[in-house]
C-alpha positions in Angstrom: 0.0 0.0 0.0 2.9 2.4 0.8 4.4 1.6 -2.2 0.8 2.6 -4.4 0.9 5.8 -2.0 4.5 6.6 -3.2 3.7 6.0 -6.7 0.5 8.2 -6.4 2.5 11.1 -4.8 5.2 11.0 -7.0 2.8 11.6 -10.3 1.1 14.0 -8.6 4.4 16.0 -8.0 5.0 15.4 -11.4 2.0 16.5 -12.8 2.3 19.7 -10.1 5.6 20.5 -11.5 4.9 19.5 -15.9 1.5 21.9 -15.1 3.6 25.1 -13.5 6.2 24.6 -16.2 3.6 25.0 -18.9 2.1 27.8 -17.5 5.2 29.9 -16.8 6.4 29.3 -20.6 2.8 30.4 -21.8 3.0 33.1 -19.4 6.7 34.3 -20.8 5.1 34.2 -24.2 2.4 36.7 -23.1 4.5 38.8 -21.4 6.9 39.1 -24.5 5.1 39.2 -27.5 7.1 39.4 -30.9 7.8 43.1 -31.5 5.9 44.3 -34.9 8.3 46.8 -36.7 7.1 50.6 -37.3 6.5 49.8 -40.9 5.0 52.6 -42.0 5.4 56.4 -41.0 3.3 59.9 -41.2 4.0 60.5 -44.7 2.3 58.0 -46.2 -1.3 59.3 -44.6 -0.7 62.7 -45.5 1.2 64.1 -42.6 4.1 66.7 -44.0 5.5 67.2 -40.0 6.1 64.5 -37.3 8.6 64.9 -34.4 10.0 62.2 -33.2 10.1 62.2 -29.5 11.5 59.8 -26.8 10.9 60.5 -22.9 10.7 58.5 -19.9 7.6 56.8 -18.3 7.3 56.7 -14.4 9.2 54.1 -14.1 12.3 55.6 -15.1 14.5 53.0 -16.1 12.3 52.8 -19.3 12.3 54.9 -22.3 9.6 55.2 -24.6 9.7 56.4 -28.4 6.9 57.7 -30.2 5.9 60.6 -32.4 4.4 64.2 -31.6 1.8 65.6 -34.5 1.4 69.2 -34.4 -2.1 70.2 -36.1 -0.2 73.7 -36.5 3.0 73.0 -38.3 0.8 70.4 -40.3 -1.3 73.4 -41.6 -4.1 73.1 -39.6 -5.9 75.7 -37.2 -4.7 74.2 -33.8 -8.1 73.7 -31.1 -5.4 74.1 -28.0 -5.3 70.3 -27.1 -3.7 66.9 -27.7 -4.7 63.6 -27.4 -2.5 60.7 -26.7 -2.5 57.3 -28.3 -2.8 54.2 -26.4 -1.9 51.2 -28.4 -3.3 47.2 -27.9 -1.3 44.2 -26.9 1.2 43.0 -29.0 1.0 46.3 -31.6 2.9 49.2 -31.5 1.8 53.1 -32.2 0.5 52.2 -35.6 -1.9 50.3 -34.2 -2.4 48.8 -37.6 -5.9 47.5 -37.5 -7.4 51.0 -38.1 -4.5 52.2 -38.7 -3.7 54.1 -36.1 -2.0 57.7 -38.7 -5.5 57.6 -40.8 -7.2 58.4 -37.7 -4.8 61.0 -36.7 -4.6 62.7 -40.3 -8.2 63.4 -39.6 -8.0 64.6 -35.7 -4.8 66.9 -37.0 -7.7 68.0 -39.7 -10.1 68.5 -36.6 -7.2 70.6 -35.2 -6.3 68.4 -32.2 -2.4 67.2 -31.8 -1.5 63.7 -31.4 0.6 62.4 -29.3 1.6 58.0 -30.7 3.8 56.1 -28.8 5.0 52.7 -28.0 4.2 51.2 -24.7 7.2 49.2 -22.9 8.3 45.8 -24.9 6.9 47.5 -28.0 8.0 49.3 -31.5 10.9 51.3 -30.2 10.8 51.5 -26.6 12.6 49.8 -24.0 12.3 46.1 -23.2 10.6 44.6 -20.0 7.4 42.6 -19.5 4.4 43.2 -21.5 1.4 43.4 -18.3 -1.8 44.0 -19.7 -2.0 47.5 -18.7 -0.7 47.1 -14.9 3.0 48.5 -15.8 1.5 50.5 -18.8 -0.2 52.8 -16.7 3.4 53.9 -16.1 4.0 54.8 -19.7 0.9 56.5 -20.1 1.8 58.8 -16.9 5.0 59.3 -18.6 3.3 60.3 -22.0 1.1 62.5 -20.3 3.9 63.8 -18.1 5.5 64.7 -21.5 2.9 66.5 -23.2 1.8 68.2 -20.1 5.0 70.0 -20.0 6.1 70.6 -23.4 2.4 72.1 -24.0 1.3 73.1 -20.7 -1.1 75.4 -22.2 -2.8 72.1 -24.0 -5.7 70.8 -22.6 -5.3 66.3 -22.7 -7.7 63.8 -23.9 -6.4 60.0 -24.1 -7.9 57.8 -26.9 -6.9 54.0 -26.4 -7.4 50.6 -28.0 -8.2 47.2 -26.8 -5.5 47.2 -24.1 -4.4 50.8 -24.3 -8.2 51.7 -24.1 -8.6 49.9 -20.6 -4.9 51.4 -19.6 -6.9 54.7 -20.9 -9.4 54.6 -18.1 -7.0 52.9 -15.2 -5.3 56.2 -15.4 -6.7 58.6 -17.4 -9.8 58.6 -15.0 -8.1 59.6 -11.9 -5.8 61.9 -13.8 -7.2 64.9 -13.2 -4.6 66.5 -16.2 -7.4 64.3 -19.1 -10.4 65.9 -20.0 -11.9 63.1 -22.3 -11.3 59.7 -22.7 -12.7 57.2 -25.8 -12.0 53.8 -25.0 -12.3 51.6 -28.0 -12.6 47.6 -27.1 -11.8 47.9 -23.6 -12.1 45.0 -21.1 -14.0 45.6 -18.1 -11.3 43.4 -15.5 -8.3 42.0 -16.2 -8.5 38.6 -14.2 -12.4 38.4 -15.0 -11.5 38.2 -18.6 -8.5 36.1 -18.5 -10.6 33.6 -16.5 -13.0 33.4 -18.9 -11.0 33.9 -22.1 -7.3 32.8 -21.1 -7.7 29.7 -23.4 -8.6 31.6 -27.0 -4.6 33.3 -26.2 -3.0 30.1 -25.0 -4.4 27.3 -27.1 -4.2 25.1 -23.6 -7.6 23.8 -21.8 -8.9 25.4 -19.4 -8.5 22.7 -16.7 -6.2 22.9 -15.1 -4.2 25.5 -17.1 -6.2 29.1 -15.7 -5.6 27.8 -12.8 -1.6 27.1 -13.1 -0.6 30.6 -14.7 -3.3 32.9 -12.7 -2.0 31.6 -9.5 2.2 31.0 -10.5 2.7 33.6 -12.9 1.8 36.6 -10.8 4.1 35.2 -7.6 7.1 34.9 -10.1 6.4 38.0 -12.4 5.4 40.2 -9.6 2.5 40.9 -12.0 -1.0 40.3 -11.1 -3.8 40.6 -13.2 -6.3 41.4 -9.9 -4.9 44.4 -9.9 -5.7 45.9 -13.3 -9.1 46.9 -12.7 -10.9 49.5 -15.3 -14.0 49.2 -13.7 -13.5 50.9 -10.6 -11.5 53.9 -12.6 -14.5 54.5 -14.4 -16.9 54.4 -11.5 -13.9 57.6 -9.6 -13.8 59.4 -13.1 -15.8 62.7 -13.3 -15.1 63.5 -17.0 -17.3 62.5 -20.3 -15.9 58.9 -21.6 -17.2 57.5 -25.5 -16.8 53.8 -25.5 -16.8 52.2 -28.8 -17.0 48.1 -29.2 -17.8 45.7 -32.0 -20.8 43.7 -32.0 -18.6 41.3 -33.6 -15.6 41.2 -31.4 -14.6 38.0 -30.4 -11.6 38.7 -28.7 -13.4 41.3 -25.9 -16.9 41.0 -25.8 -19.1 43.7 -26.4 -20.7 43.3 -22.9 -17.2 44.8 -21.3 -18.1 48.2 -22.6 -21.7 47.6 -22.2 -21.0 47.2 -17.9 -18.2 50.0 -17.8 -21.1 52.8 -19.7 -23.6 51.8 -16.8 -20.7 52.9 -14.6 -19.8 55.9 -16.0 -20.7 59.3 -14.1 -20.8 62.0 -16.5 -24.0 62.5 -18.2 -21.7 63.3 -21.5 -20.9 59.6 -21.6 -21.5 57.5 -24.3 -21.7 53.7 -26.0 -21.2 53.3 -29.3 -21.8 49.6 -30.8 -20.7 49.0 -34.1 -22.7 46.6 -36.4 -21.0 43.7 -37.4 -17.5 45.0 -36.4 -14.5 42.9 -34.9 -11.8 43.5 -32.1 -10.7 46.8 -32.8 -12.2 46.7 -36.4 -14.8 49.8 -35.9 -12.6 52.6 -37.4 -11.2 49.9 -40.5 -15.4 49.4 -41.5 -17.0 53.0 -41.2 -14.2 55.2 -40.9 -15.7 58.2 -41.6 -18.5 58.1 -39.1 -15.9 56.6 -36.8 -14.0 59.9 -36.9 -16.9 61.9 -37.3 -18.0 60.9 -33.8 -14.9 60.6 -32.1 -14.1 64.3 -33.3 -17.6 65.9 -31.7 -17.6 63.6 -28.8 -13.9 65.2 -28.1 -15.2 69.1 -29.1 -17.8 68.9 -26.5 -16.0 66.9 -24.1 -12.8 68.9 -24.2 -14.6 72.3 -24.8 -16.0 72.6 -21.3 -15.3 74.6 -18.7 
């Protein structure tokens, strides 16, 4: 019988350690996704004048790259405020889905300046994990440090995607420096969603994977998805936020953006569901009503006193 017991215990050890294994190579993968190049650059959407501009986020051992558009020196009557990019997992500032320069070719038109960068582990910035928008809320204090003090006399908006939308509303609604915030294909918590939807990134079963890398990976990392919470930003922001979600979107369901409106305090809020469009697919299928929409909601928003 002792011998059985042994037996038992040792491929249950096994198993224990094969399972955290897994999960902490699945979880590296995550956390360092393949860098996409920046492949493309203003010029080729129309815009004759873009500095490039490095600076440091919070955490200053990393430095992040990205680009400053100035509606001005692009021709354009300037409205007196910038808006800052927020890019998804695994992209860079292009954010190539829309892409990310058509939309700003149109706000420069609108005569807002944009402000693209590349979060940590991404395009040209510094390397270190890639967290979901825990660390990036860093970045996106540094990027807001940056334009805040180059252009003090700018008022700040934040429009994010996917990942960058959710790190959009961690931060941008307890900043008291952002004005407006549209959040396109946000999730509504981190470790609510990666509960439910951890198996469409890793390809592994749900049993008894979620359960390895959501209780290993944060000891190890030092990174825990509990903590990224866009929900209870939204409920503390006082300032108008436009959420925008595909009824198609099978990555982050619609319902994320659906529960953070019914949180949202300012009666400027707003939900926009786009017919039949996919994960961060809104602006790619009706880009001109995208931008049409985005540009009012931020005229109002960013107009008021």
């Amino acid at each position: 019988m002792s011998v059985i017991l042994s037996i038992g215990i040792g491929l249950l050890l096994l198993f224990l350690i094969a399972g955290i294994a897994v999960a902490l190579r699945v979880t590296w993968r995550l956390t360092h996704p393949v860098r996409k190049p920046i492949n493309m650059e203003p010029g080729d959407f129309g815009i004759c004048h873009a500095e490039s501009i490095q600076f440091q986020s919070r955490e200053q051992a990393i430095a992040l790259a990205g680009w400053y558009l100035s509606a001005e020196k692009n021709g354009y009557k300037a409205n007196g405020s910038t808006l800052l990019f927020a890019h998804g997992y695994s992209q860079n500032r292009l954010e190539p889905h829309l892409p990310a320069l058509s939309l700003a070719a149109r706000l420069l038109e609108a005569g807002f300046d944009v402000l693209m960068f590349d979060f940590r582990n991404a395009g040209e910035s510094s390397d270190s994990l890639t967290t979901i928008g825990l660390r990036e809320q860093q970045d996106l204090l540094g990027a807001i440090d940056y334009a805040a003090s180059v252009h003090p006399e700018k008022r700040l908006g934040v429009v994010g995607f996917s990942m960058g939308a959710a790190t959009a509303l961690l931060v941008g609604g307890v900043d008291s420096r952002i004005q407006a915030i549209v959040a396109d294909s946000p999730f509504y918590s981190l470790q609510e969603y990666l509960e439910e939807n951890l198996p469409q990134w890793t390809g592994l079963p749900r049993f008894p994977f979620n359960w390895f890398i959501l209780t290993f990976s944060p000891l190890l990392l030092g990174a825990n998805p509990r903590h990224v919470k866009p929900y209870q930003a939204v409920k503390e922001a006082e300032k108008p936020i436009l959420f925008i979600h595909g009824t198609n979107d099978l990555t982050i369901p619609t319902a994320n953006s659906e529960r953070l409106h019914t949180l949202a305090q300012d009666e400027d809020s707003a939900l926009w569901l786009v017919p039949d469009a996919g994960h961060v697919r809104s602006y790619a299928l009706v880009p001109e009503e995208y931008a049409e929409r985005v540009i009012s909601f931020l005229e109002k928003a960013m107009g008021r006193k």
